[in-house]
C-alpha positions in Angstrom: 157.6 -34.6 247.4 157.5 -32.2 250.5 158.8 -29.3 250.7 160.1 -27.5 253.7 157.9 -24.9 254.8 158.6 -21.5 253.4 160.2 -22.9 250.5 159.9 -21.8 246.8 158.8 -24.9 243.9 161.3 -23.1 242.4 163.8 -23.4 245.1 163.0 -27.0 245.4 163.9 -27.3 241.7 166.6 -25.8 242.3 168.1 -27.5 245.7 167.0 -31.0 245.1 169.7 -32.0 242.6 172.4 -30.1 245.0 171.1 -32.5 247.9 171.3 -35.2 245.8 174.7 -35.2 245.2 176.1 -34.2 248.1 174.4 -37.3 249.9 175.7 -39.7 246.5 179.1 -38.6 247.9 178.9 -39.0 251.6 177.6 -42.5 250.7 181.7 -42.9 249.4 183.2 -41.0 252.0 184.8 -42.9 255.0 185.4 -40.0 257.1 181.8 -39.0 257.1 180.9 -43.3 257.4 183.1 -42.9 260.1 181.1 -39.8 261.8 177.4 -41.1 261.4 177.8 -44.8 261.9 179.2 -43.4 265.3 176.8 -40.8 265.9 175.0 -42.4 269.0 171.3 -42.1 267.2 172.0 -43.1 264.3 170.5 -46.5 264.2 167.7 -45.2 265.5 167.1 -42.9 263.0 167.9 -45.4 260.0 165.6 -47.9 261.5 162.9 -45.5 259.1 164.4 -47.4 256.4 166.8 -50.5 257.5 164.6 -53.2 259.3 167.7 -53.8 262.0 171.2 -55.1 262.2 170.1 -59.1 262.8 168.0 -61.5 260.6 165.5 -61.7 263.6 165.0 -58.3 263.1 164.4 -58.7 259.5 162.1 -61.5 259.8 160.0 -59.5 262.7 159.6 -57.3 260.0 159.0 -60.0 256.7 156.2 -61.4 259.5 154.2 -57.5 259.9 154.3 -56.7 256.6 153.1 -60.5 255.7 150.3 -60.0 257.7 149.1 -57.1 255.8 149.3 -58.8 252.7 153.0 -57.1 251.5 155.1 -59.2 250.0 159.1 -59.2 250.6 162.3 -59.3 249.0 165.0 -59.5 251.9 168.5 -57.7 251.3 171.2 -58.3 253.7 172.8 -54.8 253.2 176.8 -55.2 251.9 178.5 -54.3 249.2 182.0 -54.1 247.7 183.9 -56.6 250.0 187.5 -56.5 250.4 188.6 -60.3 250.5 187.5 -63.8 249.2 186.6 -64.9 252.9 184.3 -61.8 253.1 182.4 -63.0 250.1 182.1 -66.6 251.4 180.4 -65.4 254.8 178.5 -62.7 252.9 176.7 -66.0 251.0 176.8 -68.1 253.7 175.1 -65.3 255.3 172.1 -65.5 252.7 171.6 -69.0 253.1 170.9 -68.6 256.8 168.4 -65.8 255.3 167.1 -68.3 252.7 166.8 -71.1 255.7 165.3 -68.5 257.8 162.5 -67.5 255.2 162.1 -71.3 255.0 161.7 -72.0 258.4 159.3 -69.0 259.0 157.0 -69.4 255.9 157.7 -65.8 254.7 156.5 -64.6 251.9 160.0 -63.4 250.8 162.6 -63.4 247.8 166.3 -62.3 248.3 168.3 -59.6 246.6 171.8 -59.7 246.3 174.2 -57.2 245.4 177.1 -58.9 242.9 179.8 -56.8 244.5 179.0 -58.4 247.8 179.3 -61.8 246.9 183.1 -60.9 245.5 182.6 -59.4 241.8 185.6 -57.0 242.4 187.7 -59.3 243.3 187.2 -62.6 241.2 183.5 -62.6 239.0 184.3 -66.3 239.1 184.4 -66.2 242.9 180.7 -64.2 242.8 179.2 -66.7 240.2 180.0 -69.9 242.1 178.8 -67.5 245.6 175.7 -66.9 243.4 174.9 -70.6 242.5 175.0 -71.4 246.0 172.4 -68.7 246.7 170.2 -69.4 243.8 170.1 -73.0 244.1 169.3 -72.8 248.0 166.4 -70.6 246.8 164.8 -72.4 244.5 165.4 -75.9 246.0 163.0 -73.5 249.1 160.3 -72.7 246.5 162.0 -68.8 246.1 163.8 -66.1 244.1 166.6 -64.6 243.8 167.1 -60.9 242.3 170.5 -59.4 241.2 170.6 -55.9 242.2 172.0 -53.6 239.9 174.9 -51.4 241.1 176.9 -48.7 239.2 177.3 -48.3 235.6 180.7 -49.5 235.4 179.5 -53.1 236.3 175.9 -53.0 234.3 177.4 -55.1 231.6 179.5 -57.9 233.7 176.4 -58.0 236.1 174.4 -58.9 232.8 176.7 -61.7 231.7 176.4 -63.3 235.2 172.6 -63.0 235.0 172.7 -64.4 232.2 174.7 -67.4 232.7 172.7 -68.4 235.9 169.4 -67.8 234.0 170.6 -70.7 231.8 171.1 -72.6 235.1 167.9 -71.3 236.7 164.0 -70.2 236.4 163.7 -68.2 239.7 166.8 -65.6 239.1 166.1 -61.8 238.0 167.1 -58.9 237.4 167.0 -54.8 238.1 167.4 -52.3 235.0 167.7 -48.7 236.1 166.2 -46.2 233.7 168.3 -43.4 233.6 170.7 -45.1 231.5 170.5 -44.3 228.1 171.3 -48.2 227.3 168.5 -49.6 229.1 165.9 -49.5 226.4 168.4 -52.0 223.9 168.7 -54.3 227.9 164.7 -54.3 228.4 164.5 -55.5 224.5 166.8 -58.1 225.1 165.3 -59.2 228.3 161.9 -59.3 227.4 162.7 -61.3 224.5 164.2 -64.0 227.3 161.2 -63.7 229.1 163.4 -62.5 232.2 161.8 -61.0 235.5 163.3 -57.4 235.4 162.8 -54.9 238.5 162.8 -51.6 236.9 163.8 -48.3 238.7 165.1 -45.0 238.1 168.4 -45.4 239.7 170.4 -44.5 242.6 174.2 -43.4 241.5 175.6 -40.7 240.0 176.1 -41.3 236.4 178.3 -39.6 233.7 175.9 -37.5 231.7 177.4 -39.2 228.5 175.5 -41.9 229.5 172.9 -41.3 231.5 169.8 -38.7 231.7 170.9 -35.3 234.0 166.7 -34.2 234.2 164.4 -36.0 236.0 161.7 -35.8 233.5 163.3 -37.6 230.9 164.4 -40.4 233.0 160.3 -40.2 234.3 159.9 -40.4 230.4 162.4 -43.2 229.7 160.7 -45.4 233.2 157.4 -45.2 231.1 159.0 -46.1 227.5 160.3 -49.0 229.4 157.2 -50.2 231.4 155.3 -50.0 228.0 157.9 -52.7 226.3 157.6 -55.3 229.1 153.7 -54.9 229.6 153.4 -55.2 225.9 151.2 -58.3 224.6 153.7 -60.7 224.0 155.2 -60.9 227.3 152.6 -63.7 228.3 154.2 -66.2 225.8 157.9 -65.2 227.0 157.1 -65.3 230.4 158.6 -62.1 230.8 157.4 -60.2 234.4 157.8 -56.5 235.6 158.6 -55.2 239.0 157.4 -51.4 239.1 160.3 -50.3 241.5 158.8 -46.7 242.2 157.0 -43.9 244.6 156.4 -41.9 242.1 152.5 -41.4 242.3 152.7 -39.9 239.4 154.2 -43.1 237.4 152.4 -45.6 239.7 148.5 -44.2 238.2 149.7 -44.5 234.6 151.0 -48.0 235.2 147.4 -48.8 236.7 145.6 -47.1 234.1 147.8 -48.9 231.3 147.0 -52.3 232.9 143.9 -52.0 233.0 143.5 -50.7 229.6 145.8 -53.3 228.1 144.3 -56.2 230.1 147.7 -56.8 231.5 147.5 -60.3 233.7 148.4 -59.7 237.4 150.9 -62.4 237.3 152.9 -60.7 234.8 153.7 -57.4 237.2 154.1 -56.0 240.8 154.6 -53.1 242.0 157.5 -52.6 244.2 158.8 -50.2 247.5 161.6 -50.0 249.7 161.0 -50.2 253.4 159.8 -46.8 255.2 158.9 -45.2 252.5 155.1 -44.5 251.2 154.2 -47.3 253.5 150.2 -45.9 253.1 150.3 -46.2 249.4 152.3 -49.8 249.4 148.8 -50.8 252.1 146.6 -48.7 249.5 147.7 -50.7 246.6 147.1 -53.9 248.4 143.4 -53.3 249.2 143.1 -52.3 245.3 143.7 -56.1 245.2 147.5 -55.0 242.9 150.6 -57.4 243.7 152.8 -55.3 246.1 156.3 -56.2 247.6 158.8 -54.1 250.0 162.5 -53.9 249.9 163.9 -55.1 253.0 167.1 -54.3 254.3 168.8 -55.8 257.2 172.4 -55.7 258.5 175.2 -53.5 260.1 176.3 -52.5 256.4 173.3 -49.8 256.1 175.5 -46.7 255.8 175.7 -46.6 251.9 172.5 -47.7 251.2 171.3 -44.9 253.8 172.7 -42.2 251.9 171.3 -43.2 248.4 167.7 -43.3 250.1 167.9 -39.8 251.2 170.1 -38.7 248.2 167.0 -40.0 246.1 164.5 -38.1 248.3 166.0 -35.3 250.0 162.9 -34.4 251.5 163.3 -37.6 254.3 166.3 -35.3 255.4 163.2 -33.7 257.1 162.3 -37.1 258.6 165.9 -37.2 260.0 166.2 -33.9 261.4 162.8 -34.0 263.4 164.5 -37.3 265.0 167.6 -35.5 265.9 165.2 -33.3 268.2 162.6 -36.0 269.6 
């Protein structure tokens, strides 16, 4: 990660974590929503990592990075709605996305976020919103991932995942591996032969339940790779999204694959938009599987936040805007 110039490793160490959670909770904090939505830049500074505010923005973008050879996973940004109706168009909104990627011939899944589709307010309400999203996507030839939020909804965004995995082949799902109870999830999903998108994770987390050092949960990430690359995933069916842009983690993954004969049709490796977008090409003309995270949608604020609380260092990226 870069470091700004003059700067200590040891004062990285040291200030990284601090940056972290201050932007964790500005991505909660309405006043400061308030402020930086308004802030008359702002969208052109998050358009680093949001693909735009429309879906033809986002399928401009699906098209480029198509061309390349990237694969997609679309996410109309929202999360956390506040009524039943706001659900409803929040899915309706994906199936335009769905019909869009259709239309288009993009190479593209969809992630969803379960709050967004209404789990707050009814779960019954998100897993009918969530049918309607899953079965427009495979009826399309697609898939649909469930996004994993917070740790106070890891365990009800299982059941649901769950129950429309009975329903469905082309549904998936993200672990996060600073949680101490991922390790028992990944068994349990690799044993169902589930597609799992692993990451390290994006919230603050109780330490009771979580790993507080980034070497551990770099530890736990590779634990967990190691169980769903292991041999007996080709009879489960079980696949692996490597969400990461940790270099670091990305060379041992390629070095275990290729020691392991791992089949290329049982992993990918996974980015968000913006970010490392030389290595995402880099990986690609190494022949490796490769998809981006695309976000779209007025609704960027939180997800903005957690990008740069994650690496503090694009701060630097959004200062050096703020003087163009």
């Amino acid at each position: 990660m870069p470091r700004a110039v003059g700067m200590s490793a040891a004062s990285a160490v040291l200030i990284m974590p601090i940056l972290r959670d201050a932007f964790l909770a500005l991505s909660t904090n309405a006043a400061a929503r308030n402020f930086i939505v308004g802030f008359p830049l702002s969208r052109k500074i998050t358009r680093r990592f949001v693909a735009g505010e429309t879906l033809d923005d986002a399928v401009h973008a699906v098209k480029n990075l198509n061309g390349e050879g990237l694969l997609v996973t679309l996410d109309h940004l929202g999360e956390s709605v506040a009524t039943a109706d706001d659900a409803r168009r929040a899915k309706d909104d994906y199936l335009v996305a769905l019909d869009a990627i259709a239309k288009n011939n993009l190479q593209s899944h969809v992630s969803v976020k379960l709050t967004h589709m209404g789990l707050d307010l009814d779960p019954e309400l998100c897993l009918a919103n969530m049918r309607e999203i899953v079965g427009m996507a495979q009826a399309i030839g697609t898939k649909t991932r469930i996004d994993m939020e917070d740790s106070a909804r890891t365990q009800i965004t299982l059941n649901i995942f769950k129950t429309l995995r009975e329903e469905y082949d082309n549904v998936g799902i993200v672990i996060q591996a600073y949680l101490f109870r991922s390790e028992a999830d990944m068994r349990e999903l690799y044993a169902m032969g589930a597609r799992v998108r692993l990451c390290k994770g994006a919230y603050k987390e109780p330490p009771d339940i979580s790993f507080a050092e980034k070497k551990d949960t770099d530890a736990n990430y590779l634990k967990l790779t190691e169980i769903f690359l292991g041999a007996n995933g080709a009879s489960t069916g079980a696949q692996l999204a490597l969400a990461t842009h940790d270099e670091k983690i990305i060379e041992w993954s390629k070095q275990y694959i290729k020691t392991h004969n791992v089949p290329y049709d049982r992993f990918e490796f996974q980015m968000l938009y913006g970010i490392r977008s030389d290595l995402q090409r880099q990986l690609v003309q190494a022949g490796y599987p490769m998809r981006v995270y695309v976000p779209y949608g007025s609704q960027w604020y939180p997800y903005f936040m957690r990008r740069l609380a994650e690496r503090p260092a694009n701060v630097i990226f959004l200062l050096s805007n703020l003087f163009k």
